[in-house]
C-alpha positions in Angstrom: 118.1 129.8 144.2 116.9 130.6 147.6 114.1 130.2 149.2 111.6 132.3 151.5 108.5 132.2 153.5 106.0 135.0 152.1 102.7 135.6 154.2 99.8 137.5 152.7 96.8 138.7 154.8 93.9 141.4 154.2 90.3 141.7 153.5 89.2 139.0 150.7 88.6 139.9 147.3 89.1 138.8 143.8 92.5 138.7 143.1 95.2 138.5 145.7 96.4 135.1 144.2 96.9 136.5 140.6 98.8 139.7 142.0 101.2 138.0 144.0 101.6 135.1 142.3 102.2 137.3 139.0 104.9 140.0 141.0 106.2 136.8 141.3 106.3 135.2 138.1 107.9 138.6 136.5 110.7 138.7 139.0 111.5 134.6 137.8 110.7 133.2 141.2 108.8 129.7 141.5 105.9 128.9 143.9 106.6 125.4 145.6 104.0 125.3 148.3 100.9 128.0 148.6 98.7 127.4 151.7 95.9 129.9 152.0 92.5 130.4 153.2 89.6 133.0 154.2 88.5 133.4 157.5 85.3 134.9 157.7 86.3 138.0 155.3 89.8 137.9 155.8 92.7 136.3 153.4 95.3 134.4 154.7 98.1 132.9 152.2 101.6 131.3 153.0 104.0 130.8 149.9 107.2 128.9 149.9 108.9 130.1 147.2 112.3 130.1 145.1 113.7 133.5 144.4 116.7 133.7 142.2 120.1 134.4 144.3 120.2 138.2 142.6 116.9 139.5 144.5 117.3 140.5 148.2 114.6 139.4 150.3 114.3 143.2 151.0 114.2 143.9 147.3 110.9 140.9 147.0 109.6 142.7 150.3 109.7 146.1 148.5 108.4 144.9 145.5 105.4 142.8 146.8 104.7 145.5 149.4 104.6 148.4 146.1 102.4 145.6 144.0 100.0 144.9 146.4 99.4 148.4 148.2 96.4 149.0 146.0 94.7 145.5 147.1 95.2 146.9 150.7 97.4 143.8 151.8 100.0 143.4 154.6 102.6 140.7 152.9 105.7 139.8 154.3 108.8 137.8 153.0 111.6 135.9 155.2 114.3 133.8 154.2 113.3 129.9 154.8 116.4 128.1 156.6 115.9 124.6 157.0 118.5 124.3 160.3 116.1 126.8 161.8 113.4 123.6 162.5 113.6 122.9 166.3 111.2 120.4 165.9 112.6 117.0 165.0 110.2 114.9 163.0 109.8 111.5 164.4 107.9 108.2 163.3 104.5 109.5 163.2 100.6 108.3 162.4 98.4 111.1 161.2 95.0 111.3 162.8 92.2 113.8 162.9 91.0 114.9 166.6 87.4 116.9 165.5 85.1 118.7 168.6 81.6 120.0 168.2 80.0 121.5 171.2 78.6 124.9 173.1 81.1 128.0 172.1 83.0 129.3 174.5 86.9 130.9 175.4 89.5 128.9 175.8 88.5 125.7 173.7 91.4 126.0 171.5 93.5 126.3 174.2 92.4 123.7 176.2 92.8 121.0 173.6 96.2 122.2 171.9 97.5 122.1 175.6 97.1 118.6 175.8 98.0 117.7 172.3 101.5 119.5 172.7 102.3 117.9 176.2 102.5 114.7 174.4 104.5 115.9 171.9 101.9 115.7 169.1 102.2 118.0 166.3 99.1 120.3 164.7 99.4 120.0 161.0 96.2 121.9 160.0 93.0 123.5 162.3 90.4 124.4 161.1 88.0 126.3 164.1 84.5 127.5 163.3 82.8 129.1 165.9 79.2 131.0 165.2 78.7 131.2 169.4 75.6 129.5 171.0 74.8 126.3 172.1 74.2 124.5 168.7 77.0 122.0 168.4 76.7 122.5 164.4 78.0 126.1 164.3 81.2 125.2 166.7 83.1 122.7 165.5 87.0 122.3 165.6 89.1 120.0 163.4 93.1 119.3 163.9 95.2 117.1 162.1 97.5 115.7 163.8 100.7 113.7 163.6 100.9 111.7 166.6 104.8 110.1 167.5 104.7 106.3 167.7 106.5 107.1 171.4 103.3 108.5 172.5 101.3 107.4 175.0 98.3 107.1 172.8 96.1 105.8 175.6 96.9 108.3 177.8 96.3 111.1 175.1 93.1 110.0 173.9 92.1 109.4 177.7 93.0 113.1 178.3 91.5 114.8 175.6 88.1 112.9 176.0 88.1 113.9 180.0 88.7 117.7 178.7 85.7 117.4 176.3 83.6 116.3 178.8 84.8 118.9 180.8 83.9 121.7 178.0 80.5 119.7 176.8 82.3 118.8 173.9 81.7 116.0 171.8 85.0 114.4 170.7 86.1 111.9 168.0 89.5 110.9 167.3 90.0 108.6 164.2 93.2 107.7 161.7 93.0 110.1 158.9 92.7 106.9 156.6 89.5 106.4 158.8 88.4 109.6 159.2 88.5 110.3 155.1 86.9 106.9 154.4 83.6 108.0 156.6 83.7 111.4 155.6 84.4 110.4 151.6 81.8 112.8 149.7 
């Protein structure tokens, strides 16, 4: 078995899931990891999958491409190495870094700039940003895994000097913290 890296995206409708994950099935590959979301009226999916060793990725590429033609989709299939990680995982502590604030360019930016000079890694984002003041429409949420050789200080110290820069309000918690307040 091998393993590759499919990406879906188009507009969202009923249905992308079961196609793919049904061209799939039939060709006897198995979904490991599926990762998808919609962003205001567009779908986004990532599969990991295993393919057997007798389908070329540009076989799976043809056949997904054919399946899903009708649905309108762009998908896209690449063999997964593992050796091809540059990043090297190190001892980490997961925490979650959320803003609220006026919209604005360059917020994203601003923030991931700081998080990746101190070698933190972005797990998941999840930016909403419906323009105007209110800080309720524009809110940003990374989880992050933040290396026990960080500066942590130093981070935090940065990050909150940004948001107050951007009139952002900013709270960074443990995720263990952050899931305990925000339990539903």
């Amino acid at each position: 078995m091998k393993k590759v890296v499919i990406s879906v995206l188009g507009q969202d409708r009923p249905g992308i899931i079961a196609k793919v994950s049904s061209v799939l099935f039939r060709q006897e590959c198995n979904i490991e990891n599926v990762s998808q979301t919609i962003l205001q009226s567009e779908f986004s999916g990532i599969f990991i999958v295993t393919i057997p060793l007798e389908i070329s990725i540009e076989q799976l590429n043809k056949l997904l491409q054919q399946q899903t033609q009708p649905l309108g989709l762009h998908v896209y299939a690449k063999y997964l190495e593992e050796s091809e990680t540059p990043f090297k995982v190190h001892k980490s502590a997961p925490f979650v870094i959320t803003t609220r604030g006026p919209d604005r360019k360059g917020l994203v930016a601003s923030i991931t700039e700081i998080i990746a000079r101190h070698q933190v890694n972005v797990s998941n984002l999840k930016a909403v940003f419906k323009g105007g003041d209110d800080p309720d429409k524009n809110i940003m949420i990374y989880e992050v895994d933040i290396p026990e050789s960080a500066d942590q200080k130093e981070l935090e110290t940065e990050l909150r000097e940004k948001a107050e820069e951007l009139g952002l309000q900013i709270s960074i918690q443990h995720r263990k913290i952050f899931e305990a307040i925000n339990r539903i």
